[in-house]
C-alpha positions in Angstrom: 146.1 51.8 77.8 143.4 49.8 79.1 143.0 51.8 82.5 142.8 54.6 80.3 140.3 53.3 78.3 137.9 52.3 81.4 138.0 55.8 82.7 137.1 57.2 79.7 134.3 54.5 79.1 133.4 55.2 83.1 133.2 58.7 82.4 130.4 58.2 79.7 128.7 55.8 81.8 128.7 58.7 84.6 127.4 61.5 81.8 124.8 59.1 80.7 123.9 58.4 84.1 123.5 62.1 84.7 121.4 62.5 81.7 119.0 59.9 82.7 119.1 61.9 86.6 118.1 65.0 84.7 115.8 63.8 82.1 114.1 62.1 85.0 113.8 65.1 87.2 112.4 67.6 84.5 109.5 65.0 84.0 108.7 65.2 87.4 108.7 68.6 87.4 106.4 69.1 84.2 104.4 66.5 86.4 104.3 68.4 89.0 103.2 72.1 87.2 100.2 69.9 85.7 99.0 69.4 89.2 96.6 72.4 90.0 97.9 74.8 92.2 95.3 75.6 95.5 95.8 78.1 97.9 94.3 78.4 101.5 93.8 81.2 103.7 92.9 79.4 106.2 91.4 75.6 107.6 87.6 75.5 107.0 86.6 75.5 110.2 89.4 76.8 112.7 87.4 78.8 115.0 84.4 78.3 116.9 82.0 81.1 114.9 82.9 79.7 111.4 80.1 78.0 110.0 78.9 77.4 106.3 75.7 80.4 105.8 74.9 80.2 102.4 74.8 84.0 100.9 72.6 85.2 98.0 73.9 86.5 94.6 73.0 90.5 94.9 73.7 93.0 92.7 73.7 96.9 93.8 73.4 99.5 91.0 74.5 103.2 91.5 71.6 105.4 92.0 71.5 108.8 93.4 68.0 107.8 94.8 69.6 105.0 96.9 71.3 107.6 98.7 69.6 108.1 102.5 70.6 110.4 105.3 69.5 107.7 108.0 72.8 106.5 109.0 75.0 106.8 111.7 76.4 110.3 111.4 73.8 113.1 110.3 76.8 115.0 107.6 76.3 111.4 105.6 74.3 109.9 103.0 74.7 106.1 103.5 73.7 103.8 99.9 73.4 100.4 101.3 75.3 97.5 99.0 72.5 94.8 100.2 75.0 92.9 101.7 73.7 92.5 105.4 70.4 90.9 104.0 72.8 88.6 101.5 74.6 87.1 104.4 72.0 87.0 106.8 73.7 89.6 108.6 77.1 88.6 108.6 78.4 91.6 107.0 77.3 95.3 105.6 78.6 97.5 103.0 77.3 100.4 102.3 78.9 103.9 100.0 79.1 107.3 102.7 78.9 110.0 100.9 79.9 113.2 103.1 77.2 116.3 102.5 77.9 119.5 103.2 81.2 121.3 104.6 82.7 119.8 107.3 81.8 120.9 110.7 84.5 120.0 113.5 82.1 120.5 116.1 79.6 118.0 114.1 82.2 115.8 112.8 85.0 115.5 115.3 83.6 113.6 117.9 85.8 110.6 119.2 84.2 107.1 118.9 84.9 103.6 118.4 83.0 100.6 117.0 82.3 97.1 118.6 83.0 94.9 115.4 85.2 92.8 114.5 86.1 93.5 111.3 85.9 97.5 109.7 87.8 98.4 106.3 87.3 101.9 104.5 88.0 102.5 101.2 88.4 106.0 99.7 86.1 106.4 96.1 86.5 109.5 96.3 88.0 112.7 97.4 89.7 112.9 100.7 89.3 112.8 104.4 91.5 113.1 107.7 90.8 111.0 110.6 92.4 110.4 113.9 93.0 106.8 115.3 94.0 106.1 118.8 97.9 105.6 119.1 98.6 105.9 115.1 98.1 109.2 114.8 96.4 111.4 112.1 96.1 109.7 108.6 94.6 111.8 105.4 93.3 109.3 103.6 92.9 110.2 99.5 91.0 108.5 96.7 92.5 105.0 96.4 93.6 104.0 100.0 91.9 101.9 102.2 92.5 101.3 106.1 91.4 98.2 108.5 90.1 99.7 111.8 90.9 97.0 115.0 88.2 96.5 117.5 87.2 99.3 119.5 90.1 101.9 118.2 89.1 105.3 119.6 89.0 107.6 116.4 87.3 110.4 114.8 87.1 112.0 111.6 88.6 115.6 111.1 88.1 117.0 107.9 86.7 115.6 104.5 86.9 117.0 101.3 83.3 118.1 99.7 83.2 115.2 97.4 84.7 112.3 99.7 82.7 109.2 99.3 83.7 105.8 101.3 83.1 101.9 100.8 83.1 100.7 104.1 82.5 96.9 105.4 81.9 95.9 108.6 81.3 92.8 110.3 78.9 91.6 111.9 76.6 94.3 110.2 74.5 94.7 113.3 77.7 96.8 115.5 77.5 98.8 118.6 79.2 102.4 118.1 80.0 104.4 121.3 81.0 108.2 121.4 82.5 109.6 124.0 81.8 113.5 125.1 84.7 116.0 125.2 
C-alpha cells in the first residue's frame, strides 16, 4: 500500500510541477507580447548611397491648373507631387494624365529609363504597354507595376481617361528611345 501511495503522491507532485512549468511559461509569454514589436526592412546603412537627407513635409492638392504639357511625352499632362524638391532630388512623383486619342505612331515608340527605381500606378482608366521579355500587360485602374533598370518598353494604347502616379528615383533620370 505504501508504494501505491508514493506513486500517487509522485504523480501530484509531477502535475503540480507541470502547473508551475505552464504557469511560468504563459508569464513569459504575456511578457513577451508587452515588448513592442519593430520591424526592419533593411540595416540603416547597408549600401554605400544611403545617407540620412532630411525631406520636407509637402502637401500637393488636386488642381486642374497644376496640369502641364511639358513633360516627357507630348500626349501627356504631367501634375508634379513636389516631391523632387522635398527630397532634394531623391525622388519625383508626379500624376500623367493621357490627352487626346492615342496615336501608335506618337505613342508606341520603344524606350527605357536610366533609374533605379520606377513604379506606375493606374488612378484611372486603362492602358497597354509592352515590356521587354514580359510581354504585353493592360494595366486597369487599381494595378501598379515596378519597371527594372533600363527595361525596353513602350506604351500601346491608353484609354481616354487613363491617369498614372508614377515614382521614380533619382528624379533627375536619363530616358533613351530607340528609332524603328
Amino acid at each position: 500500500m505504501t508504494s501505491k501511495r508514493k506513486s500517487a503522491s509522485q504523480r501530484k507532485m509531477t502535475s503540480q510541477r507541470k502547473a508551475a512549468v505552464k504557469s511560468k511559461a504563459r508569464s513569459t509569454v504575456k511578457a513577451r507580447a508587452k515588448k513592442p514589436m519593430v520591424r526592419r526592412s533593411a540595416k540603416v546603412g547597408t549600401t554605400a548611397k544611403a545617407k540620412h537627407r532630411p525631406h520636407a513635409f509637402v502637401v500637393s492638392r488636386l488642381r486642374d491648373e497644376d496640369f502641364k504639357s511639358d513633360g516627357l511625352r507630348t500626349y501627356a499632362q504631367y501634375r508634379d507631387l513636389g516631391i523632387k524638391n522635398a527630397t532634394g532630388g531623391m525622388a519625383v512623383a508626379h500624376v500623367i494624365r493621357f490627352v487626346g486619342k492615342c496615336d501608335p505612331k506618337v505613342v508606341s515608340k520603344e524606350h527605357l529609363h536610366e533609374a533605379e527605381f520606377q513604379m506606375i500606378y493606374v488612378l484611372k482608366g486603362s492602358m497597354v504597354s509592352s515590356f521587354d521579355g514580359q510581354g504585353t500587360h493592360t494595366m486597369k485602374a487599381g494595378d501598379a507595376w515596378l519597371q527594372p533598370r533600363g527595361i525596353k518598353h513602350k506604351v500601346l494604347d491608353y484609354s481616354d481617361d487613363c491617369e498614372v502616379l508614377e515614382i521614380v528615383m533619382p528624379a533627375d533620370f536619363k530616358t533613351v528611345e530607340f528609332e524603328t
